[in-house]
N, C-alpha and C positions, 0 to 999 in steps of 0.2 A: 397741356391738353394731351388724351391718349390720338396718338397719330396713327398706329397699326397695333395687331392682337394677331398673334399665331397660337394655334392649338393644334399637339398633336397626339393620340390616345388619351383623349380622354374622355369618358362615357360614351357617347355616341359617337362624337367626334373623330373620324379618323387622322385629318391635316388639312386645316384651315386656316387660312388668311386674309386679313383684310385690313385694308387703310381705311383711316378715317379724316374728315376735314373737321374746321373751324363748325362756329353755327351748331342750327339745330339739327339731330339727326335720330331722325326715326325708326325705330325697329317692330315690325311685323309679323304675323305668326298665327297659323292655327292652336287652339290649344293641345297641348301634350309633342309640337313641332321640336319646342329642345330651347325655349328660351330661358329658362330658370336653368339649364345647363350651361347656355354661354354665362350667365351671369356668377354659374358656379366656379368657371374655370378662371373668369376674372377678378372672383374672390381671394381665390388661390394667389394671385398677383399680389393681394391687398393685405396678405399676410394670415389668412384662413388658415385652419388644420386642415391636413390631407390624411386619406387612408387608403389603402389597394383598392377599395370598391371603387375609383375615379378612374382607374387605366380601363382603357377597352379594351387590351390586349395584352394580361396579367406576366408574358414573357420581355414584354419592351417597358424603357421608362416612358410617361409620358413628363413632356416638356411645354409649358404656357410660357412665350415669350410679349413683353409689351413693350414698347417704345413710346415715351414722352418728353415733350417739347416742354421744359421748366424753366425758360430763360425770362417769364414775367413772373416767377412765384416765388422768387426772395426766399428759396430753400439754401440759401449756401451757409448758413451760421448751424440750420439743421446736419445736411451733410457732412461740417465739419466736426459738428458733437457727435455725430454716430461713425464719425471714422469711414464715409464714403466718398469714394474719387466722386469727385463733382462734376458734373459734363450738361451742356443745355439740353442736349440728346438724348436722357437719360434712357440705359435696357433694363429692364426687371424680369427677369425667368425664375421659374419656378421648375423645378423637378422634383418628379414622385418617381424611384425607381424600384424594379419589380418584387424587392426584397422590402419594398414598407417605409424604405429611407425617404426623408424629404430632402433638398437642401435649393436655399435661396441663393440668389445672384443680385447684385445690385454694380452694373457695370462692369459685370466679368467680377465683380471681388466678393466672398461668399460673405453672409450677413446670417444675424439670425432671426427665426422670426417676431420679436417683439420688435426690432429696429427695425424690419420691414414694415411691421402694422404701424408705427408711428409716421412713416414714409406716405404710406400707405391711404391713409387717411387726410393726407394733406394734397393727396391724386386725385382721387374720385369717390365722390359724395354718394352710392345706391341708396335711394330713396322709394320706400313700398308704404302701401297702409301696414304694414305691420313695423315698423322701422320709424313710427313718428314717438315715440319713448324721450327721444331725444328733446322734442320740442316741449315738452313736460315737466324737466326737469332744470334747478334753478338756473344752474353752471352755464346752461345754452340761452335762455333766455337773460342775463347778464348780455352775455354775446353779444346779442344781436342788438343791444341799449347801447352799448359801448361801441361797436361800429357805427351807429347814427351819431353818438355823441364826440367820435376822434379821441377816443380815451385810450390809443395802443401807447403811445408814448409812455402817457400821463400813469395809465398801469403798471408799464416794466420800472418805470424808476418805484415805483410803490414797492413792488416785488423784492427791489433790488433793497430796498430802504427795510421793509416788514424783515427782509430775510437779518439783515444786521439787530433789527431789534430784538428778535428769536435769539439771537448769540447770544447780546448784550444781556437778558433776561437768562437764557442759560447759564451765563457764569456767574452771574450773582448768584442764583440759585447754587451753584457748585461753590462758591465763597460761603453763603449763608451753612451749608453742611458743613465746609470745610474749619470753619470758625467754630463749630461745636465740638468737632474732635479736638480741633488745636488745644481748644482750653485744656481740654483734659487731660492731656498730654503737657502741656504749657510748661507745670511747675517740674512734670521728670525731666522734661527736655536740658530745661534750666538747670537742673540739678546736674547734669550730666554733662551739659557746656563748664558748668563752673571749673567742675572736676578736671576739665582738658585744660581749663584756661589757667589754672592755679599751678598746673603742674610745668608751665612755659618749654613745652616740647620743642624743637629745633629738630631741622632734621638731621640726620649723620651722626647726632649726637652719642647714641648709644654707645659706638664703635669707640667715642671719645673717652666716655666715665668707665668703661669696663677696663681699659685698658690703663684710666687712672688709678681703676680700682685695685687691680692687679698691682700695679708698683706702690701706692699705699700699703696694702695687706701683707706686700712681701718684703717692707723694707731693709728691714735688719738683714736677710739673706740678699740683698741687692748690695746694701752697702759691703757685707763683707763681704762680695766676689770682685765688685768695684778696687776695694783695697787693696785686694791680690792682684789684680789687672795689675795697678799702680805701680803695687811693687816690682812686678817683671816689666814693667818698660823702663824703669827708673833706676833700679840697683846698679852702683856706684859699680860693683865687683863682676855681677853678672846678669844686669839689665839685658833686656832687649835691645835701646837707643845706646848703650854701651859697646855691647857688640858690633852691633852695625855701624857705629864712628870709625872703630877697629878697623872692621871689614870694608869702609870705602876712603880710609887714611892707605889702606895695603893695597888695593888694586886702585889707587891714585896713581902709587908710584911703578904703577906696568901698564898705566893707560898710554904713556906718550911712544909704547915699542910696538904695539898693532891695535888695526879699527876693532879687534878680535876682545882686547883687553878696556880699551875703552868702551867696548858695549857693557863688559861686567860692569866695570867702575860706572857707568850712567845705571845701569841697573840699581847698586847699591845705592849710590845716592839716593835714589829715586824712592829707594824701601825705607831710607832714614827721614824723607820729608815724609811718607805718608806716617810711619811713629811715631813722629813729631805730632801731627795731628791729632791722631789716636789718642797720643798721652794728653794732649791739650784738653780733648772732648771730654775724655775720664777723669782727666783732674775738675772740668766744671761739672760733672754730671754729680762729683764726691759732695763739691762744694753746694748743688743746690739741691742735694737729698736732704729732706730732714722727716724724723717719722712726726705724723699731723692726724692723732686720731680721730681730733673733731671733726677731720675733711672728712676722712675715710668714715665716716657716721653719713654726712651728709651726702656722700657719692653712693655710698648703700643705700640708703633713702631713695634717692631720686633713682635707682635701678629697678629698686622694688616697685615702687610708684608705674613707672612705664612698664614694667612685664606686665603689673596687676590690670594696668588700663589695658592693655594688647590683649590680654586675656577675655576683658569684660567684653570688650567690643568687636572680637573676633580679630583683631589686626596683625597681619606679620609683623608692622614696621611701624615705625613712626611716621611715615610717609602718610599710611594709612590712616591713622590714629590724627593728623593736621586735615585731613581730606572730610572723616567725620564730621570735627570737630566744626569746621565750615558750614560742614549740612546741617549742624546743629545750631550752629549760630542766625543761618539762613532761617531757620522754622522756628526759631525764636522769635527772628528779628516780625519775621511774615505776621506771628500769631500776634505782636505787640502792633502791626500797624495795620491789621485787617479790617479794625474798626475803618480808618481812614481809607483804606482801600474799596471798602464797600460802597463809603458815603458819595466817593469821585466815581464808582459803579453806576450807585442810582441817579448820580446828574447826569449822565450818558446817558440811560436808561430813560430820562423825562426829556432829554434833547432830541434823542431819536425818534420818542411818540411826539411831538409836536410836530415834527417833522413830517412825519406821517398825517397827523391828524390838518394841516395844512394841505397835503398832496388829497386826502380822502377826501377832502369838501369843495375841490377842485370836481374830482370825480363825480361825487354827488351832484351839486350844481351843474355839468354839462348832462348828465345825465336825468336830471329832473329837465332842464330843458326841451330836451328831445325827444321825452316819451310823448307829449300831445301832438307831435311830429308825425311818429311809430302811430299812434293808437288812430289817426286819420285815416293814416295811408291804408295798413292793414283793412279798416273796417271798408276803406271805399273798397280795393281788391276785392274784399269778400261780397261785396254784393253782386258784383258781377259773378261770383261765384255759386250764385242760387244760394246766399245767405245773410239778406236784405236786412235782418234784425239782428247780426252778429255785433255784439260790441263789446270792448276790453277796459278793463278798471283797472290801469297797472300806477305804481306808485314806488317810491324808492326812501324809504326813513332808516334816517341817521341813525346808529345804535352804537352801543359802547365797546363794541368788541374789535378788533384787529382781523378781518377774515380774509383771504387769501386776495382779492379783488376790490378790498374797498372797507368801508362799515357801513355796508346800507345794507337792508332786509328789502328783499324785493318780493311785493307782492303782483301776482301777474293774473288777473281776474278775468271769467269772459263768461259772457252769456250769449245763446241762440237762438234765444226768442225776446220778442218783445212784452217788457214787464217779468221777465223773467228774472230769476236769482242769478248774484255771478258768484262763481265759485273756482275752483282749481281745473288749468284747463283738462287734467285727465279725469275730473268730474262731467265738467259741463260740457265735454262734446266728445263723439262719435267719434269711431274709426274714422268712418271717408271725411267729418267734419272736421279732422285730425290733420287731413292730407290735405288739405283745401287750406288749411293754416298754414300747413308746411310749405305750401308753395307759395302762398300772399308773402311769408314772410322772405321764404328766398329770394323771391324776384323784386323786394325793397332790398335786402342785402346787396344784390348784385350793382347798386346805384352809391355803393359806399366801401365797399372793400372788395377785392380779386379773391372771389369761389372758385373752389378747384373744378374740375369737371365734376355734374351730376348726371345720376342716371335716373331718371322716371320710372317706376317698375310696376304700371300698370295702378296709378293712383287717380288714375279715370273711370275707376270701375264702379258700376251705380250710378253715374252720374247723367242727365237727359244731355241730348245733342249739341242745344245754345249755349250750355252751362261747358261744355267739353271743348266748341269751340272759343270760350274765352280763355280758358285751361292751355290753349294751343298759343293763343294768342300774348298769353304770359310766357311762355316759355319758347317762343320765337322771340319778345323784348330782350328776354334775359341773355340767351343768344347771341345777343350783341356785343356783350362785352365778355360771355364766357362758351366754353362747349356744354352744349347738353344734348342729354341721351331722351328718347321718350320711347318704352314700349309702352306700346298701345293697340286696343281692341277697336278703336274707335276712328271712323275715317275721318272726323273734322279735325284731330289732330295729326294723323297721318299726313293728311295733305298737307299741311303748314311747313314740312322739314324741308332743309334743304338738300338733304342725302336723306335715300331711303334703303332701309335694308331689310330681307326678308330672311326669316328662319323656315327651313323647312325640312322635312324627311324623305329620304330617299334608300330605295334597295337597293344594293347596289351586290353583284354574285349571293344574293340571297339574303345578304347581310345590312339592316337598318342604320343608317349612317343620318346624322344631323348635320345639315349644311347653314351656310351665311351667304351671301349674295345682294351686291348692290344693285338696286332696278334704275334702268332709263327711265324715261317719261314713260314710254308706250308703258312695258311695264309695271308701272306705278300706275300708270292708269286703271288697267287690268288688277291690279289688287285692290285697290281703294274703290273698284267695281264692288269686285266678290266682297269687300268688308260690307257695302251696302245691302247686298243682295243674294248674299252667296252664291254659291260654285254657278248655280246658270242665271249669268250675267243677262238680265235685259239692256234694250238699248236706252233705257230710259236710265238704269242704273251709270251705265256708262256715259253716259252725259251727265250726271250728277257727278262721276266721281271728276272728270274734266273740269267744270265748273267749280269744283271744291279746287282742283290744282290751280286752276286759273283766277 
């Protein structure tokens, strides 16, 4: 419920505040006093566009602050999708500053205005004769079937169920394309997997064959430097491991005179074990050279093979060239089992509509239920409404579609006279006989789900005296279980509120300023006089408007 509303520059408005209670609460007003300005600056709240023409004082911002009590409206799954601190307290301001900037506040944290107006909307209801569009259209009249029928559950799993089946039909649909290019691709693919797989890439391998290739191609110049090695570790006369026998037999016999002489002699040694080695390595290296021009064919081959692939496929490495080879294998493997992929597609696909089509006849049946429920209540309201031959021809059939709420076609019929045609309600009735629906129907709602605050905007207009105090008499019920707003021209419904407030004009240093003001009794008296009788109150006016308070 809104509990207080400050306004400061804006249009008339200089700085205005006011609390608000529970219940009903009535607002007052000469015409052209400033009430379609307060209800402007409370739009502002609601997530309205703003423009400089709102400041009364084009040098300052103005600022509409609102404070609401939301600890029964089950906004916190809201608050948490739009990213607002959540508080039962809720502050809502608005600021227009003098340069044309808007900017929203939701709890001190700035928001923008489409997550306002989503907020916004689930705050306070403004209802005018010009603002019944709503009750005309299919979306709202679902609504109001499914609140009588307890269908909030039974819809979000629907939701939740329609939204999976929307995939599921998505990706077949992305399968059924994808399956057309595969083919066609199919046989290069393959062609192009064969070609990797035949050529048995390893990785590292390169570095392996070139280097084989190399000592293949250069045999004969290998062997004869090999031989040479040989010979200079080996020669009998003037080997390398000759010399060095020499050289650690002669500083043997000067090792045992200083640590000086035996660091040589360990040296020496030391250089005849590693020749030793050296010749050992060189004599197998001799033995298992042999020149092998068949290899060196087939080590050429398979080089030429991997440059050619690297080449075709763009790859540095072989690395690269296994990495393809995979991807190819993968959109082979995909396009050979996509048939099978599709078929386990559409059994998901017919599990999930069943699914559905279970939870939809769910909906339907409570919903057929409830409309001769609906279609009582509303006609009886309406007769007390000065419209004795209203009656509605609403119906709910099955259809084969998936639609966002259900598969019914809801037809929602009504006629306003008797023996009259029924037709579509923005055929068959009136502006005011628009608002008189709009409010039968509210005040059944408010017996079946939590209404945010409404405001009434003068949808008593036209309407005779008995007929306005039944009007009051609905929206004092409604009252009960929610806040409502009522401006009104009319004192049978003035008097009915339990707060009264009065819009009015004042001069104030020569400047016309729009005021808000709660009345007492006495007060309330004195205006629900003038509403009967205007400005010169008789005593008889003033007794009538008592007796309407009383």
């Amino acid at each position: 419920m809104l509990t207080s509303l400050s306004i400061k520059n804006y249009a008339l408005i200089d700085n205005l505040h006011v609390n608000f209670n529970n219940g009903l609460s009535i607002i007052t007003g000469e015409t052209g006093a400033g009430k379609s300005i307060l209800l402007g600056g409370l739009s502002l709240i609601l997530g309205k566009r703003a423009d400089l023409s709102s400041l009364k004082d084009n040098s300052k911002k103005c600022i509409i602050e609102a404070i609401f009590d939301i600890s029964n409206y089950n906004l916190k799954s809201l608050f948490d999708a739009e990213d607002f601190d959540f508080e039962t307290q809720t502050i809502i301001r608005r600021e227009i500053l003098p340069s044309g900037k808007s900017r929203a506040f939701v709890n001190d944290s700035p928001v923008n205005l489409t997550s306002l107006q989503l907020l916004g909307e689930r705050l306070i209801d403004i209802h005018s004769q010009h603002q019944t569009l709503q009750l005309t259209s299919n979306a709202f009249q679902f609504q109001v079937i499914d609140a009588l029928a307890k269908n909030e559950d039974l819809l979000q799993n629907y939701k939740v169920e329609l939204k999976a089946y929307k995939t599921l039909q998505k990706d077949y649909k992305e399968l059924i394309t994808f399956q057309a290019e595969a083919i066609k691709e199919h046989d290069y693919n393959a062609f192009l997997l064969n070609e990797l797989v035949e050529a048995n890439l390893v990785e590292g391998e390169v570095e392996t064959l070139e280097e084989e290739y190399e000592t293949l191609n250069n045999i004969e110049g290998i062997q004869e430097k090999l031989a040479e090695a040989y010979q200079l570790l080996s020669d009998e006369q003037m080997g390398v491991i000759t010399s060095l026998t020499l050289l650690k037999n002669t500083l043997q016999k000067l090792s045992g005179m200083s640590s000086k002489y035996q660091e040589l002699f360990n040296r020496a040694h030391s250089s005849l074990i590693d020749m030793d080695d050296l010749f050992s390595e060189v004599d197998q290296l001799q033995d298992g050279l042999d020149a092998d021009p068949k290899r060196l064919e087939v080590v050429d081959a398979k080089l030429k093979t991997i440059h050619s692939l690297m080449q075709k496929h763009v790859a540095a490495n072989v690395s690269e060239l296994i990495t393809i080879k995979n991807q190819l294998e993968d959109k082979v493997l995909v396009t050979e089992n996509l048939d099978e992929t599709i078929k386990k597609k559409l059994i998901e696909i017919d599990s999930k509509k069943s699914e559905l089509n279970v939870i939809s006849k769910t909906i339907h049946k409570n919903r057929s239920e409830v409309i001769p429920e609906l279609k009582k209540q509303l006609e009886t309201i309406l007769v007390d409404l000065g419209m004795p031959n209203a009656q509605f021809e609403i119906s709910v059939l099955e259809s084969d579609m998936f639609y966002a709420n259900g598969k019914d076609d809801l037809s929602f019929l009504f006629s306003a006279n008797k023996g009259g045609s029924f037709n579509e309600l923005k055929k068959a009735a009136s502006g005011g006989e628009l608002s008189r629906i709009m409010l039968a129907i509210k005040s059944v709602l408010t017996k079946y789900i939590q209404l945010p605050t409404i405001m009434f905007d003068e949808i008593d207009t036209g309407v005779s005296g008995e007929i306005s105090n039944k009007m009051g008499d609905i929206m004092l019920q409604m009252s009960k279980t929610m806040q409502v707003f009522s401006i009104t021209h009319l004192p049978q419904i003035a008097a009915k509120g339990h707060s009264h407030f009065k819009v009015f004009k004042e001069d104030v240093n020569e400047i016309t300023q729009t005021n808000l003001i709660k009345l007492n009794h006495d007060d309330r008296i004195v205006e629900i006089a003038q509403m009967l009788g205007g400005s010169e109150m008789s005593s008889s006016a003033i007794a009538h408007a008592k007796e309407l308070l009383n």
